[in-house]
Every structure is written in C-alpha cells, then in structure tokens.
N, C-alpha and C positions, 0 to 999 in steps of 0.2 A: 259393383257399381249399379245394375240394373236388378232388383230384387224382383222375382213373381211372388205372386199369390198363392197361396196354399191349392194346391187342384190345379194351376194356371198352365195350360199346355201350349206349346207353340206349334202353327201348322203351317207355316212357313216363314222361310228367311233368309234374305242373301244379303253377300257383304262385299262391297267394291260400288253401289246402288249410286247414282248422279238423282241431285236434286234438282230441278229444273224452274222452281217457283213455286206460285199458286199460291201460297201460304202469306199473311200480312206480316207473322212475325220473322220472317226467311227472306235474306238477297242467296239469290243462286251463282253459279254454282255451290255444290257442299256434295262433295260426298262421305258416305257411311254406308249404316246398315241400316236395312228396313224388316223389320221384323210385326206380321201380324199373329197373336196368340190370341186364346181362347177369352182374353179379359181386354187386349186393347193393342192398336196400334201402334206402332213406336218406330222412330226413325232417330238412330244415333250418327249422331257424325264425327271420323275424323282427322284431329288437326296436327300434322306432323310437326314438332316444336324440336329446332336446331338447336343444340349443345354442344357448343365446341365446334370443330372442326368436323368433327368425323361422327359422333355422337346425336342421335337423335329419339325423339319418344316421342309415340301416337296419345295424344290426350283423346279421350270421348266424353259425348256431352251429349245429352239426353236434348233433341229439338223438336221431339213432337214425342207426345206420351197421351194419345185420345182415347177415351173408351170406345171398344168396340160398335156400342150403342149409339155413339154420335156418325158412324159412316151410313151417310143416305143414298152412296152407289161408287162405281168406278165403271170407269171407259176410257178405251184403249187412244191414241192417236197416232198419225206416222206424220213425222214433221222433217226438216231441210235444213242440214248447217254444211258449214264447209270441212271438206274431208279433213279427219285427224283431230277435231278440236272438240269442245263439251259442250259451248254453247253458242259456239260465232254463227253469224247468220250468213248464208248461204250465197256465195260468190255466183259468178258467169261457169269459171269452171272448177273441178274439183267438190261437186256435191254429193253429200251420203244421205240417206235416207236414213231415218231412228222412229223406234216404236216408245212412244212410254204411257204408263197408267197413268191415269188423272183418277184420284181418290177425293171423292166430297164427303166434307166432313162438318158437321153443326159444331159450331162453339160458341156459345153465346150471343145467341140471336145474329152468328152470320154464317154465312157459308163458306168456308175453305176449300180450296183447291188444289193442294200439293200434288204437284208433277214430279216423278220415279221414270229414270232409266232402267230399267231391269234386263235380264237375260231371256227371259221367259213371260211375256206380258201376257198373255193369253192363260198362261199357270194361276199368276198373280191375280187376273180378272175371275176366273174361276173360285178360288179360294176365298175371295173377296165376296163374290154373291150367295158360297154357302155360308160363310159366316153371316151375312147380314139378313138372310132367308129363315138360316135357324132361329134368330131373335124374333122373327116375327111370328112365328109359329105359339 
C-alpha cells in the first residue's frame, strides 16, 4: 500500500496516533499512523470496516502524504478534555491534561496545521527539527 523511494529511510513512527485537526482537508478525530521518513511526512489512517457479526478488517488510507520540504516547524501543546475520551472538551470534573505536536506544513500557498497525539512528543519535536535543519543546510 505505501511504496518508498529508492534510498527512503524512516526515522520515525508510531501507530495507535489520534488526529486532532489542523489540516483543511481532515474532520478529527482519525486515528492511524504517523510516520516521518527521510522523503516525506505521512499520516495513514485506520477504518475498522464490520463484516458479519463477528468479522472485521482495518482498511488504510493514505491522509496526508507531504514532502518533507513543505514542513516550516512543529511545536508541542498541553490542552484539556474530559477524562477517558479523544476529543470532548473539558468538563467542571474529570479532566486530563494531553500533550500533541502541531506540525506546519506549506501546501499551496497555505499553511496547514495538523495536530498528533503521540506517546512521545518532545521525541517527535526533535526528529522533526533535524529533519527540517538538515534541509536547510
């Protein structure tokens, strides 16, 4: 489903990732995977499709595929929902705190801003600014 590039290395990637928004062509929630490699961004999502009764199958579906050259930064945020849930807004009682990367991305003459849950956001922030430091070198 997802071909690389001849040479194209991945330097990181985690799978279970909540999407959060940002992006014009994206309603959140979605989760997938978010994988950044050596040639480009990618966030696959996905969709458990029920068969039968007891039968089910994960489809994927490529929703962001950007070159690495279009991300102009990422920074971290800590935001407020109510405990246990992915994106509800934050009650009197029962609140968690969540960290996610906001990734800016150019895509034709606009800015994107896809928001990631990850495990490791300060990993992901890292990763993110040597790949887009090596480019400018």
């Amino acid at each position: 489903m997802f071909v690389f590039a001849p040479g194209e290395q991945v330097f990181r990637e985690e799978e279970n990732v909540v999407y959060h928004g940002g992006h014009s062509k994206l309603l959140p929630p979605i989760i997938g995977k978010l994988m950044i490699t050596s040639e480009r961004l990618a966030f696959i999502e996905y969709q458990l499709i029920k068969r039968g009764l007891f039968e089910k199958e994960v489809r994927k579906k490529i929703r962001i595929n950007a070159p690495v050259t279009s991300i102009v930064g990422a920074s971290v945020e800590t935001r407020l929902r109510r405990k246990g849930t992915i994106a509800d807004p934050a009650s009197f009682i029962g609140k968690e705190t969540y960290r996610v990367i906001i990734i800016s991305l150019e895509s034709q003459n606009l800015l994107e801003n896809p928001t990631f849950e990850v495990s490791d956001v300060r990993g992901w922030l890292i990763i993110i600014q040597r790949v887009t430091e090596s480019l400018a070198i």
